[in-house]
SEKE-959975 format. One record per residue (C-alpha): x, y, z; residue number from 1. Coordinates in pm, whole numbers, m for minus. Last residue first. Layout:
<nodes>
+--------+--------+--------+-----+
|     px |     py |     pz |   n |
+--------+--------+--------+-----+
|      X |      Y |      Z | NUM |
...
+--------+--------+--------+-----+
</nodes>
This chain:
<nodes>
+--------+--------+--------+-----+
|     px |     py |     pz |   n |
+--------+--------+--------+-----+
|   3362 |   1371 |    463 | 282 |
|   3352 |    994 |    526 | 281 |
|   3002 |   1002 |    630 | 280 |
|   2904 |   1219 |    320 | 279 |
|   3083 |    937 |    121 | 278 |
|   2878 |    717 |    236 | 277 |
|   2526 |    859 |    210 | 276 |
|   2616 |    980 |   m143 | 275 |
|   2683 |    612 |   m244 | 274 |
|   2326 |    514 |    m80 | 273 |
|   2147 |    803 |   m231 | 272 |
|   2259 |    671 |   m590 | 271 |
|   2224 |    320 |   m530 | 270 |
|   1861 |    384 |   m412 | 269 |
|   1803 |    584 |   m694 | 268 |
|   1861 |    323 |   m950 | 267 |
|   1552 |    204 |   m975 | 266 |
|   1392 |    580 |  m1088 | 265 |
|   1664 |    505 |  m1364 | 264 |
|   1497 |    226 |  m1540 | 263 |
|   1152 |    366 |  m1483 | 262 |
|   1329 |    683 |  m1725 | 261 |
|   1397 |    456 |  m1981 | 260 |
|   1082 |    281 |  m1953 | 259 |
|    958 |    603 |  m2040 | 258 |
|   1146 |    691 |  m2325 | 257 |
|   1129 |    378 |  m2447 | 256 |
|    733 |    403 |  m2524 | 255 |
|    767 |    757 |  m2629 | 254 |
|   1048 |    665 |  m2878 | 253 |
|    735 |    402 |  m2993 | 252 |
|    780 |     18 |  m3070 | 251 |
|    465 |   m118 |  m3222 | 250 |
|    676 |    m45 |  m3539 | 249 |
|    934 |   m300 |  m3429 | 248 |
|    696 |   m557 |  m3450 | 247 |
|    730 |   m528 |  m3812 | 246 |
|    448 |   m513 |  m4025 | 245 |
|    475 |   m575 |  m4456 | 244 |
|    203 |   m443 |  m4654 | 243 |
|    357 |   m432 |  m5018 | 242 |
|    256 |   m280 |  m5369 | 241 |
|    538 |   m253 |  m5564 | 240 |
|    427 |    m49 |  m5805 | 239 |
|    173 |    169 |  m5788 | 238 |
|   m135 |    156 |  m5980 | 237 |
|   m357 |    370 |  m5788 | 236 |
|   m559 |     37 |  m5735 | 235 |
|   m319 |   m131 |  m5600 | 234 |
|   m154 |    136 |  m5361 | 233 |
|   m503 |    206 |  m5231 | 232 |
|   m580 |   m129 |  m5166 | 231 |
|   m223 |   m156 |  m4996 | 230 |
|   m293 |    106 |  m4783 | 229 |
|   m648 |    m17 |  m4704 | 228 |
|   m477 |   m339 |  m4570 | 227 |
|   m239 |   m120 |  m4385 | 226 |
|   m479 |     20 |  m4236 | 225 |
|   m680 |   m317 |  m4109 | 224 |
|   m375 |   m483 |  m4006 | 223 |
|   m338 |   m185 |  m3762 | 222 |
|   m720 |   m139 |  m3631 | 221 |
|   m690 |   m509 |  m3580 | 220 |
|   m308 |   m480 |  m3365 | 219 |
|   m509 |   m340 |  m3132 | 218 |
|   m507 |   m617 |  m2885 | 217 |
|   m108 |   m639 |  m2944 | 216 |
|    m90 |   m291 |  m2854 | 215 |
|   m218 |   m343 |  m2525 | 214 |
|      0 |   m650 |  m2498 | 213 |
|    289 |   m414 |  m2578 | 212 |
|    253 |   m170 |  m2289 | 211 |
|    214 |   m472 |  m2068 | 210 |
|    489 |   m634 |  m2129 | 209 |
|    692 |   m288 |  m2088 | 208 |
|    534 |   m209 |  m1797 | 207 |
|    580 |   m561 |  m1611 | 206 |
|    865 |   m695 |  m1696 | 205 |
|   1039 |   m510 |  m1403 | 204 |
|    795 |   m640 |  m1164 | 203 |
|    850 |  m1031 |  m1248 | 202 |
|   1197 |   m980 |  m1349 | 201 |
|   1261 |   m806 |   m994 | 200 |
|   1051 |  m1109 |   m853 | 199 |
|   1232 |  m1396 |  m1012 | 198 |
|   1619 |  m1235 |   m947 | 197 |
|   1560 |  m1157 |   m566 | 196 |
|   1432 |  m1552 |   m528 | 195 |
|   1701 |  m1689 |   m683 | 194 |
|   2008 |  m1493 |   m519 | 193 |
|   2243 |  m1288 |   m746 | 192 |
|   2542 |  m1535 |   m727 | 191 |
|   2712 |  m1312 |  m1077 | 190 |
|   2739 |  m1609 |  m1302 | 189 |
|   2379 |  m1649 |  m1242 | 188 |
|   2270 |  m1299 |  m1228 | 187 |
|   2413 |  m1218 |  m1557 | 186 |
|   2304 |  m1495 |  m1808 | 185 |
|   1944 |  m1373 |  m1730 | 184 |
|   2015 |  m1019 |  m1823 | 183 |
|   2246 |  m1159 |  m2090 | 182 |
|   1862 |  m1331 |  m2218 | 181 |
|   1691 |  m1038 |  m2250 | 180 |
|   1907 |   m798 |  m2442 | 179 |
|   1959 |   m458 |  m2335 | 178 |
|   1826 |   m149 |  m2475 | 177 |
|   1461 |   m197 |  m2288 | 176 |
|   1578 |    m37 |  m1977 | 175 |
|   1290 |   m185 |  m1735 | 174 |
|   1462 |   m564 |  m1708 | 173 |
|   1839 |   m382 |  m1616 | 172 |
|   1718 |   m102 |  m1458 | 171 |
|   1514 |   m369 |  m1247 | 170 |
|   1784 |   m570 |  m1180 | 169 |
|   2053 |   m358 |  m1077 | 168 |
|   1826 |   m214 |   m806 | 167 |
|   1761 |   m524 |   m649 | 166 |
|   2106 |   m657 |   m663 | 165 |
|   2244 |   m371 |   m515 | 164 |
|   2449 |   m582 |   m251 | 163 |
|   2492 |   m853 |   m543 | 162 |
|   2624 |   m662 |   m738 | 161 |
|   2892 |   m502 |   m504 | 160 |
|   3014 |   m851 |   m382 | 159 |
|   3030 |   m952 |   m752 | 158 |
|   3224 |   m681 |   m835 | 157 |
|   3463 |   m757 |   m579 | 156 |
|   3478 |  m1141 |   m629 | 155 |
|   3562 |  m1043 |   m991 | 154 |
|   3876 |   m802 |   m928 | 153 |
|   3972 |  m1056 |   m644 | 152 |
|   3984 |  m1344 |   m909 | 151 |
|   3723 |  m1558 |  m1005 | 150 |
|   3802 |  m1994 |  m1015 | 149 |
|   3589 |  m2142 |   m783 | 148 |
|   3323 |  m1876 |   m839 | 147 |
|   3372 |  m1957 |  m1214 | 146 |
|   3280 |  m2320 |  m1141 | 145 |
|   2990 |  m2306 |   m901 | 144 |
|   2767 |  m2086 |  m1198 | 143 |
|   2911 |  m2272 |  m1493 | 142 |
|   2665 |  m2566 |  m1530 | 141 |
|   2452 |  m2517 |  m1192 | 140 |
|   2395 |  m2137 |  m1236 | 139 |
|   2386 |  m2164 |  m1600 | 138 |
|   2058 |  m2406 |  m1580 | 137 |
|   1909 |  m2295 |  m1249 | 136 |
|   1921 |  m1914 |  m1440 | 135 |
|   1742 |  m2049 |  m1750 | 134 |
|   1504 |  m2225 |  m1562 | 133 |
|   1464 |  m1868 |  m1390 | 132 |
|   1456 |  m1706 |  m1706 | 131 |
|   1152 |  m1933 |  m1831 | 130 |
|    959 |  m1901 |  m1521 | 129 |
|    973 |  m1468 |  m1589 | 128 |
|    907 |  m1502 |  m1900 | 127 |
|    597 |  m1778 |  m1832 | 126 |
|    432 |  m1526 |  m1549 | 125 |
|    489 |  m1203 |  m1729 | 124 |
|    343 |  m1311 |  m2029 | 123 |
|     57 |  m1476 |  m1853 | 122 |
|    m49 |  m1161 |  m1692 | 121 |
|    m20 |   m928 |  m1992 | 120 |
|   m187 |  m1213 |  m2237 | 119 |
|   m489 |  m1198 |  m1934 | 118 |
|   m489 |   m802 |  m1954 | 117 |
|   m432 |   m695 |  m2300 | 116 |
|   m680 |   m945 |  m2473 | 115 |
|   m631 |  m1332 |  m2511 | 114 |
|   m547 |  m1358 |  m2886 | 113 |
|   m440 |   m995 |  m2938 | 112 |
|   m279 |   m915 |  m2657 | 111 |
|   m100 |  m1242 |  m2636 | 110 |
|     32 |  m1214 |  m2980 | 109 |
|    175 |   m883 |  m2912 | 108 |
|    402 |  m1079 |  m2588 | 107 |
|    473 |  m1347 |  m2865 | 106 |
|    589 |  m1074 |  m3080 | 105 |
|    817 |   m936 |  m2822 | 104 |
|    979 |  m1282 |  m2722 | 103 |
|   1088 |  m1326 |  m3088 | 102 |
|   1456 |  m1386 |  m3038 | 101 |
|   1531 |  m1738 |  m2874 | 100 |
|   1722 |  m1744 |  m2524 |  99 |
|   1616 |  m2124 |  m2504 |  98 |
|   1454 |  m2051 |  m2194 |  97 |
|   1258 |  m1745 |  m2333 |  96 |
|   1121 |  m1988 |  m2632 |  95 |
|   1065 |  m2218 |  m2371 |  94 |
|    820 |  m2027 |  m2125 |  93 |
|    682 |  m1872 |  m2407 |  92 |
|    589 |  m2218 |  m2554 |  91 |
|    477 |  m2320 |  m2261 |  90 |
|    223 |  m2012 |  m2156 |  89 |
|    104 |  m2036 |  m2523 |  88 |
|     15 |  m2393 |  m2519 |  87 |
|   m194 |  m2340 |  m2120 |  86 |
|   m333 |  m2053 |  m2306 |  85 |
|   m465 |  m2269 |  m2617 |  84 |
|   m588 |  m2531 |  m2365 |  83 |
|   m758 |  m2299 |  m2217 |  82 |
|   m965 |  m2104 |  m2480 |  81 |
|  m1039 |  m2388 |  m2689 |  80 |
|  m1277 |  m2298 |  m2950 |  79 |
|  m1221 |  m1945 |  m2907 |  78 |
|   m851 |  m1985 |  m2985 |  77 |
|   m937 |  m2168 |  m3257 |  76 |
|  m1117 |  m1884 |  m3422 |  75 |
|   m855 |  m1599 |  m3345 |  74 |
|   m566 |  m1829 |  m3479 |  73 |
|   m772 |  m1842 |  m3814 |  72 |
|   m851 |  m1500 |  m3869 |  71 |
|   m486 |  m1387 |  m3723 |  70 |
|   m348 |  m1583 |  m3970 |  69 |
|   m240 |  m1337 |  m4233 |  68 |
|   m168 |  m1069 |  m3900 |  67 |
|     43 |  m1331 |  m3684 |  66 |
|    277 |  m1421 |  m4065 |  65 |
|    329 |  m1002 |  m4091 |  64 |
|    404 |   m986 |  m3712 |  63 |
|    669 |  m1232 |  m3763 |  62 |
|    778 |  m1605 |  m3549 |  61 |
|    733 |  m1812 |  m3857 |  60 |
|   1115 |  m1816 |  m3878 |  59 |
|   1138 |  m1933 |  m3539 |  58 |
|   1013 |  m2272 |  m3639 |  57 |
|   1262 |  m2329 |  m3918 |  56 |
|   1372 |  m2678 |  m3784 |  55 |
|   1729 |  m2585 |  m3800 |  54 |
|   1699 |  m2321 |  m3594 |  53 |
|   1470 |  m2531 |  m3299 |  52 |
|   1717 |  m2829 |  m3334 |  51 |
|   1983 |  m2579 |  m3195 |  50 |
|   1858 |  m2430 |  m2955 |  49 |
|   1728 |  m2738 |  m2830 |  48 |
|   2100 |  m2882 |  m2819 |  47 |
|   2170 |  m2534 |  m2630 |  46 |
|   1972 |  m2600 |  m2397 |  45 |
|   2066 |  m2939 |  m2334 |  44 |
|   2422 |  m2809 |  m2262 |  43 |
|   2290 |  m2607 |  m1998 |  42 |
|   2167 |  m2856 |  m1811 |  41 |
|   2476 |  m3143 |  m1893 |  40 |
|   2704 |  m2905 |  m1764 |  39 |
|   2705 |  m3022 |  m1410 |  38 |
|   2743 |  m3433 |  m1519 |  37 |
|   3026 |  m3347 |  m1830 |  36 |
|   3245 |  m3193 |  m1560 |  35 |
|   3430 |  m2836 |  m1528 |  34 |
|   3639 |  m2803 |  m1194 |  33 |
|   3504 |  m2680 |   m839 |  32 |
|   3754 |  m2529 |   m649 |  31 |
|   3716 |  m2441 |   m281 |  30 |
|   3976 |  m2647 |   m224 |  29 |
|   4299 |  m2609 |   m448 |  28 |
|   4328 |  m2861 |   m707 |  27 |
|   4541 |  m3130 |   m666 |  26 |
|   4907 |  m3138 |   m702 |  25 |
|   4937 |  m3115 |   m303 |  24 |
|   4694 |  m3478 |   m326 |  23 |
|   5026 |  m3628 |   m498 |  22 |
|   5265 |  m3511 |   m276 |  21 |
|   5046 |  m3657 |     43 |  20 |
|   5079 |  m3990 |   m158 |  19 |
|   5429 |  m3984 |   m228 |  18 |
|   5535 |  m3879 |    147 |  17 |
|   5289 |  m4207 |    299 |  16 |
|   5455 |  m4432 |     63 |  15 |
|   5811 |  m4260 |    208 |  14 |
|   5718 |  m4340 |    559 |  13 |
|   5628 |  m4708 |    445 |  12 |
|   5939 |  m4723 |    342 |  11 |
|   6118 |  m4615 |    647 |  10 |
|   5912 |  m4826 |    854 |   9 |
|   5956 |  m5147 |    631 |   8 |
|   6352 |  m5076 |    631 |   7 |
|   6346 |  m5015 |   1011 |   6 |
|   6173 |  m5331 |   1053 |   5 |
|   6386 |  m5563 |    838 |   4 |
|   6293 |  m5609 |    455 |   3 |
|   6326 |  m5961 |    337 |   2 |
|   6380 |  m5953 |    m58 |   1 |
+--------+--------+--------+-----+
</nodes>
C-alpha cells in the first residue's frame, strides 16, 4: 500500500517512539549486569577449589604428616634450595588464592624448612600476592556489579570504609579471630583501592607470620618431646599410645593476646579522628 508523505512521516515518528520506549526498559546507566565473560575469574577459582578437595591434597596439609616427613623434606630441600623455595612460594601463593585452610601450617613449614627469617619473608610475600589475585578476581567478577546495584545504606558504608581503609585493614590482618580469605573478599566488594589493600596485608601479616615461622624452626625440639612422650607411654604400658601435633598448639593466648592488642593500636587513628569531629561540633 502507497503511503503519502504525511503517512510516511507520521510513521516513521512512531518507529522512532517504539525504539526510544524500548531503550527506557533498559537498565539504568551506571549499571553493570552479571555476564558469563566478568565472572569467568572468579569462577575459575572456584573450579580449582574444587578439583583441589576432591583430589585429597589438602588433607596432607597437618603438622603430624610435616613432622613424619620432616627427615625427608629437610634433605631435599638441601639438595635444591631454590627451586624448592621458588615451589613453596607458588603453592602458598595458590593455596591463599583458592581461599584453602592450611595457610598456618605452610607458614610453620617455612620456618622449619628455610629457617624463621627467609620462610618469614617469603610467606609474607606469596600471601600477600595470593590475596591480591584473589582481590583482581572478585573485584572484576562481582566487584563493578554490586556497585551498580548498592543502595544508599551500602554506598555509605562503603564511603566510610574506604576513608579508614588503612586502619580497617590492619585490625582486620593483625586480629587473628577473623578468617583470611573474608578479609580479602571484603576490600573488593567494598572499592578499597589495590595498592592500600597489598601493603596493609603486607605489614599486617607480618607479626603474626613471623611469630609462627619462628616456631616452625623449632618445631625439632617439639617432634622430639613428643617422641619421648610416646616412648615413655610405650614402654610404661599405656594404652593408647598416640603423638598427634596440631598446629593449633603452636598457637599461644600470649601470642593472640598481642596481636590482639596490635589490632587495636591500628585503630587509633579512627578513634582520635571521630573525637576530633565531634569536639568541633561541640
Amino acid at each position: 500500500m502507497f503511503l503519502g508523505p504525511r503517512a510516511l512521516k507520521y510513521a516513521m515518528a512512531k518507529s522512532r517512539s517504539r525504539a526510544a520506549g524500548a531503550n527506557d526498559n533498559r537498565r539504568p546507566p551506571g549499571t553493570i549486569g552479571w555476564s558469563l565473560r566478568r565472572a569467568l575469574p572468579l569462577l575459575a577459582i572456584l573450579l580449582l577449589t574444587v578439583g583441589v578437595y576432591l583430589s585429597g591434597i589438602h588433607k596432607y596439609l597437618s603438622l603430624q604428616a610435616l613432622v613424619d616427613s620432616r627427615e625427608s623434606l629437610r634433605e631435599w630441600v638441601t639438595q635444591h634450595h631454590a627451586s624448592a623455595l621458588a615451589l613453596f612460594a607458588l603453592g602458598y601463593t595458590v593455596l591463599v588464592a583458592l581461599s584453602i585452610p592450611g595457610a598456618l601450617l605452610l607458614t610453620i613449614m617455612a620456618g622449619f624448612l628455610f629457617g624463621a627469617v627467609i620462610g618469614g619473608l617469603v610467606t609474607v610475600v606469596a600471601a600477600t600476592l595470593g590475596a591480591t589475585l584473589l582481590v583482581l578476581a572478585a573485584r572484576t567478577s562481582l566487584g563493578e556489579g554490586l556497585r551498580g546495584r548498592a543502595g544508599p545504606g551500602l554506598e555509605k558504608f562503603r564511603a566510610g570504609f574506604q576513608e579508614d581503609a588503612t586502619s580497617y585493614l590492619l585490625f582486620l590482618r593483625l586480629v587473628p579471630v577473623f578468617p583470611f580469605w573474608l578479609v580479602n573478599l571484603a576490600p573488593a566488594l567494598l572499592g578499597v583501592d589495590l595498592v592500600t589493600f597489598a601493603w596493609t596485608t603486607a605489614v599486617g601479616i607480618l607479626p603474626g607470620t613471623f611469630a609462627y615461622a619462628f616456631a616452625g624452626a623449632g618445631l625439632d625440639s617439639i617432634a622430639v618431646a613428643q617422641k619421648a612422650a610416646l616412648d615413655a607411654c610405650v614402654a610404661a604400658g599405656q594404652s593408647p599410645c598416640e603423638m598427634r601435633l596440631h598446629a593449633s598448639q603452636l598457637v599461644t593466648r600470649e601470642l593472640i593476646f598481642a596481636l590482639v592488642a596490635l589490632g587495636l593500636v591500628a585503630l587509633i587513628p579512627i578513634l582520635v579522628k571521630r573525637w576530633r569531629r565531634r569536639a568541633g561540633r561541640a
